[in-house]
C-alpha positions as CSV (number, residue, x, y, z in Angstrom):
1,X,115.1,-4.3,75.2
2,X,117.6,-4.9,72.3
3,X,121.3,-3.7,72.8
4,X,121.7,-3.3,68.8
5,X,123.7,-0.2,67.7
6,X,120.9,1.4,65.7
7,X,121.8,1.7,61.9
8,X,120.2,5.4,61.6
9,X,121.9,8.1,64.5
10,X,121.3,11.4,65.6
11,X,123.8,14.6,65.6
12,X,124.4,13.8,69.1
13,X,125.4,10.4,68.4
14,X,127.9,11.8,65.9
15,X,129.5,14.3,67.7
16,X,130.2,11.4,70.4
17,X,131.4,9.2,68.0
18,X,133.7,12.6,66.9
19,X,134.3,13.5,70.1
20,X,133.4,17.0,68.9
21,X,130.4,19.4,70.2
22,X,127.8,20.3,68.9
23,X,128.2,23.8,67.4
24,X,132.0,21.8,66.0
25,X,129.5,19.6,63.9
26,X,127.1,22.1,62.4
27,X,130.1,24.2,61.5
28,X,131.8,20.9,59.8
29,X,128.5,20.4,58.1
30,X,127.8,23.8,56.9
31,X,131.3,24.1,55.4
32,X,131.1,21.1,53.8
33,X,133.8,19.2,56.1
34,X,131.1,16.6,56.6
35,X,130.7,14.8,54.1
36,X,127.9,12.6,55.0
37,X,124.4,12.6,53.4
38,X,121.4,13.9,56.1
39,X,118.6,11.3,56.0
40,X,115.2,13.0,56.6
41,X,112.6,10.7,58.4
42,X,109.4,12.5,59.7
43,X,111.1,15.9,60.0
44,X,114.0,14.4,62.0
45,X,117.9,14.3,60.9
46,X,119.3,10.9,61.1
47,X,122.7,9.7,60.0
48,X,124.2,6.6,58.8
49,X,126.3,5.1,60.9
50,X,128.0,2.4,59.0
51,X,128.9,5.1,56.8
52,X,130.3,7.1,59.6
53,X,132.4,4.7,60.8
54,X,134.1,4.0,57.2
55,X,134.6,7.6,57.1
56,X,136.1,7.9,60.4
57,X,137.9,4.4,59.6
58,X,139.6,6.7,56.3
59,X,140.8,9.6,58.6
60,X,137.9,11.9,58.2
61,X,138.8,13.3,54.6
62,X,136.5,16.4,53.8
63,X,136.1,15.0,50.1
64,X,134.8,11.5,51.0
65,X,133.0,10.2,48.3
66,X,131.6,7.0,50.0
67,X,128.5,7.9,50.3
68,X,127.7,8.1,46.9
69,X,125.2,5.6,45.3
């Protein structure tokens, strides 16, 4: 078994890396406080999580463009 951080994370994941609950996410996500694109694989939500760290690494700003391509 491989102890690589996986490159694709779940909510859960996030709201650890936040240290934030769950219902705290979806609120940040539905009011557009986070800023990071959903990936949809096979009907589940993943998350980047290189991107997530460079966001957390730039204090969290709401109007993050990083993420753009």
């Amino acid at each position: 078994m491989s102890n690589e951080t996986p490159p694709l994370i779940d909510y859960k994941v996030v709201c650890r890396m936040l240290s934030i609950g769950k219902s705290a996410f979806f609120a940040m996500r539905q009011s557009g406080r986070f800023p990071i694109r959903q990936i949809r694989l096979n009907g589940a939500v993943r998350y980047d999580r290189r991107l997530i760290e460079k966001w957390i690494d730039a204090g969290c700003p709401a109007n993050w463009k990083g993420d753009r391509r």
